[in-house]
PyMOL commands that place a pseudoatom at each C-alpha (Angstrom):
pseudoatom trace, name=CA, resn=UNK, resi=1, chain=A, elem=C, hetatm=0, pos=[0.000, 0.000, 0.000]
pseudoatom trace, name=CA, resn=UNK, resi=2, chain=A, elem=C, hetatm=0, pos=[1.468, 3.612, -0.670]
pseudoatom trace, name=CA, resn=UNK, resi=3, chain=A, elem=C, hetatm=0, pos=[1.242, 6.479, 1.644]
pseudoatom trace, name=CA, resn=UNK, resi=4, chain=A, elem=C, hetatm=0, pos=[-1.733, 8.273, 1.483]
pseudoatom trace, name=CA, resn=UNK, resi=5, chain=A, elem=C, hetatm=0, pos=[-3.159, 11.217, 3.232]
pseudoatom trace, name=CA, resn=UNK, resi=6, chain=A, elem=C, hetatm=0, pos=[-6.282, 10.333, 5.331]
pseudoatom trace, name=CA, resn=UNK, resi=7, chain=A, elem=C, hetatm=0, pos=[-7.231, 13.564, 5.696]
pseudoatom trace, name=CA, resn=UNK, resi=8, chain=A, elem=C, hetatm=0, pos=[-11.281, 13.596, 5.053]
pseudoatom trace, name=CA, resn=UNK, resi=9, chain=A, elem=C, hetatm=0, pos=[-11.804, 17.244, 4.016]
pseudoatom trace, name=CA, resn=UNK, resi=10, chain=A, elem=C, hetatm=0, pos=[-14.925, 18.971, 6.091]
pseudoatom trace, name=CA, resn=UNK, resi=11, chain=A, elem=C, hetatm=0, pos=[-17.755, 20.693, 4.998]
pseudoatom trace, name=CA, resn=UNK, resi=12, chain=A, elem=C, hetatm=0, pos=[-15.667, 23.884, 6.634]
pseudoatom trace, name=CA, resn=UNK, resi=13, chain=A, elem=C, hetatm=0, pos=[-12.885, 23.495, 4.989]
pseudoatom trace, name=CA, resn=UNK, resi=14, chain=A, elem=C, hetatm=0, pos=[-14.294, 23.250, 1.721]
pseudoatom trace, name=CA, resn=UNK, resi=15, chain=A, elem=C, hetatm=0, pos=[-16.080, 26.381, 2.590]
pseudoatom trace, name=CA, resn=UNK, resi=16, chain=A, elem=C, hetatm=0, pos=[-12.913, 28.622, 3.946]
pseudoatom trace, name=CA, resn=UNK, resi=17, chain=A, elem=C, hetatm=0, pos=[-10.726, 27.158, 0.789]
pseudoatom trace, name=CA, resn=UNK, resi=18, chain=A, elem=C, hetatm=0, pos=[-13.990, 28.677, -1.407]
pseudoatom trace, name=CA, resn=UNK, resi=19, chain=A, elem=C, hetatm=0, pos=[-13.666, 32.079, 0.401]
pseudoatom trace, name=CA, resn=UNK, resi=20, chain=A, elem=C, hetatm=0, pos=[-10.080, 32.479, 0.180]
pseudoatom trace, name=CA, resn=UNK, resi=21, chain=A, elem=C, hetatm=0, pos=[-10.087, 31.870, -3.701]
pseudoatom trace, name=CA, resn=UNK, resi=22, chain=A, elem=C, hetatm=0, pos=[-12.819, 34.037, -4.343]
pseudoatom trace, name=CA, resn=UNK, resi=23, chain=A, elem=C, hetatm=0, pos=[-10.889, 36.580, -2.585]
pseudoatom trace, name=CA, resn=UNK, resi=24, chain=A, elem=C, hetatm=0, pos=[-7.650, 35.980, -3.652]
pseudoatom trace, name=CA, resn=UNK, resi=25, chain=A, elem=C, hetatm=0, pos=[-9.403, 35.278, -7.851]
pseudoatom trace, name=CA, resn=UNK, resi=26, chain=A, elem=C, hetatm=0, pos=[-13.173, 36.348, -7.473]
pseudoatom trace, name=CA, resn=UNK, resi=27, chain=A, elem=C, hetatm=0, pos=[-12.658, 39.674, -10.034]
pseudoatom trace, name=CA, resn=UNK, resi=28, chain=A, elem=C, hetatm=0, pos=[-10.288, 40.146, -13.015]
pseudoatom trace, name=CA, resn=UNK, resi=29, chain=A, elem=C, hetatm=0, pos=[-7.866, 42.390, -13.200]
pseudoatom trace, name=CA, resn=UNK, resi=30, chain=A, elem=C, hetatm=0, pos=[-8.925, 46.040, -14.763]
pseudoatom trace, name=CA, resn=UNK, resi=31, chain=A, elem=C, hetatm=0, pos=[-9.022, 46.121, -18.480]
pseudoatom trace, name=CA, resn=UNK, resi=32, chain=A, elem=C, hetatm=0, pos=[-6.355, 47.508, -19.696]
pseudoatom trace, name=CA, resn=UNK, resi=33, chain=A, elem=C, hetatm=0, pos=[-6.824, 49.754, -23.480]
pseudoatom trace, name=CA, resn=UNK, resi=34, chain=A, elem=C, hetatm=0, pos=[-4.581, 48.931, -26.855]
pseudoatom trace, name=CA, resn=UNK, resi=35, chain=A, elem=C, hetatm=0, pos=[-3.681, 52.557, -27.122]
pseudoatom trace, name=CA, resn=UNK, resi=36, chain=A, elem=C, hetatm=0, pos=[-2.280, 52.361, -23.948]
pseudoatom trace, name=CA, resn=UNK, resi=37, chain=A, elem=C, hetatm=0, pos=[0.139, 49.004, -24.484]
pseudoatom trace, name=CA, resn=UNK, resi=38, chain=A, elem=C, hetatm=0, pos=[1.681, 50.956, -27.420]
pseudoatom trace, name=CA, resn=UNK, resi=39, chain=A, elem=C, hetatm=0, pos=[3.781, 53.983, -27.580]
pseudoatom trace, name=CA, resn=UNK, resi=40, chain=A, elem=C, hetatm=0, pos=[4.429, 56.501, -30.914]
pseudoatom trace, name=CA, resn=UNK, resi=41, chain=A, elem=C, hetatm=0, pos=[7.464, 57.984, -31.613]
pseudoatom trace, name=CA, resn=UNK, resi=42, chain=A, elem=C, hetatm=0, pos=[9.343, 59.019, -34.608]
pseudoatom trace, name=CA, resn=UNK, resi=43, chain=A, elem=C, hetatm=0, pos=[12.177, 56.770, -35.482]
pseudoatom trace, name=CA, resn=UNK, resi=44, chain=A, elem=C, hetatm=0, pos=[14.378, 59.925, -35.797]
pseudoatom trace, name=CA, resn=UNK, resi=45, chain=A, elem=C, hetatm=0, pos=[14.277, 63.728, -34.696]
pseudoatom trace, name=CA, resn=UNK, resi=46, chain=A, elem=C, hetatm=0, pos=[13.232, 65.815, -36.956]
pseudoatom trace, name=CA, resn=UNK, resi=47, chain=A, elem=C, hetatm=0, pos=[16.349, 67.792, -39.058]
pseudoatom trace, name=CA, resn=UNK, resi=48, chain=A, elem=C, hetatm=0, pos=[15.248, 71.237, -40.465]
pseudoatom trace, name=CA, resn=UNK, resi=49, chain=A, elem=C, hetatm=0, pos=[18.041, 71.342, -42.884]
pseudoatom trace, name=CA, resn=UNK, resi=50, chain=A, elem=C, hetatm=0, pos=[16.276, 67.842, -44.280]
pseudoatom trace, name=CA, resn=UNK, resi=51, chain=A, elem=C, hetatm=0, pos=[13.137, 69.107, -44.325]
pseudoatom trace, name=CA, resn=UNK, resi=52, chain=A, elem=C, hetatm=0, pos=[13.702, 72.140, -45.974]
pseudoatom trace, name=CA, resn=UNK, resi=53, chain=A, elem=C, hetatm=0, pos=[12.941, 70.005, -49.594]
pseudoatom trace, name=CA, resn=UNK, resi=54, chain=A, elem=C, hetatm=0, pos=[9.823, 70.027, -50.435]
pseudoatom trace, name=CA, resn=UNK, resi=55, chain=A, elem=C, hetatm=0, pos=[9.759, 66.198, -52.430]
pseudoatom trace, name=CA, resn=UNK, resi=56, chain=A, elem=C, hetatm=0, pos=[7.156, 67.706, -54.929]
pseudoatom trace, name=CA, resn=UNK, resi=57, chain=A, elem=C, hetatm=0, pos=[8.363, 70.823, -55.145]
pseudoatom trace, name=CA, resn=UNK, resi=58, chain=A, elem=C, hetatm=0, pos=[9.677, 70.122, -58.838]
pseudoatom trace, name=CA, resn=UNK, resi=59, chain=A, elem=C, hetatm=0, pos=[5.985, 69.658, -60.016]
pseudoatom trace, name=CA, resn=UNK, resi=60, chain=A, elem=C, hetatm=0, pos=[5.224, 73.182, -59.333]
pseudoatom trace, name=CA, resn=UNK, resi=61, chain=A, elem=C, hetatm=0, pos=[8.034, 74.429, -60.811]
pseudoatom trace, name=CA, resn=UNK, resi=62, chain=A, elem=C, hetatm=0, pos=[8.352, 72.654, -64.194]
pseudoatom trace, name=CA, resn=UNK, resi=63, chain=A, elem=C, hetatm=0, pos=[4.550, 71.152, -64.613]
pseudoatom trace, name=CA, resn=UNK, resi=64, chain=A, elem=C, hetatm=0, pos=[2.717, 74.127, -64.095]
for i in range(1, 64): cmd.bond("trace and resi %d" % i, "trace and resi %d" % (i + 1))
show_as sticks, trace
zoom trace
């Protein structure tokens, strides 16, 4: 025969084990929003002497 426990478990046991995991896992954790798991950044700062080019600048100048 192997060791066993012969522990019978009680009516307030069961009861007190009930009330402490309600307690401890009776309500979920607060919800928590997708905009605030992510964060927006640019890759790189911003260089004025870069941005000084206007990328469609040539249209105006030679299209119209």
């Amino acid at each position: 025969m192997t060791h066993r426990s012969e522990h019978r478990h009680t009516s307030q046991d069961t009861t007190d084990a009930a009330t402490l995991r309600r307690d401890r896992f009776g309500t979920l954790p607060e919800r928590i929003r997708p905009e605030d798991t992510t964060e927006t950044r640019p890759a790189t700062l911003p260089d004025p002497a870069r941005d000084r080019y206007h990328a469609d600048e040539w249209l105006v100048r030679y299209c119209l």
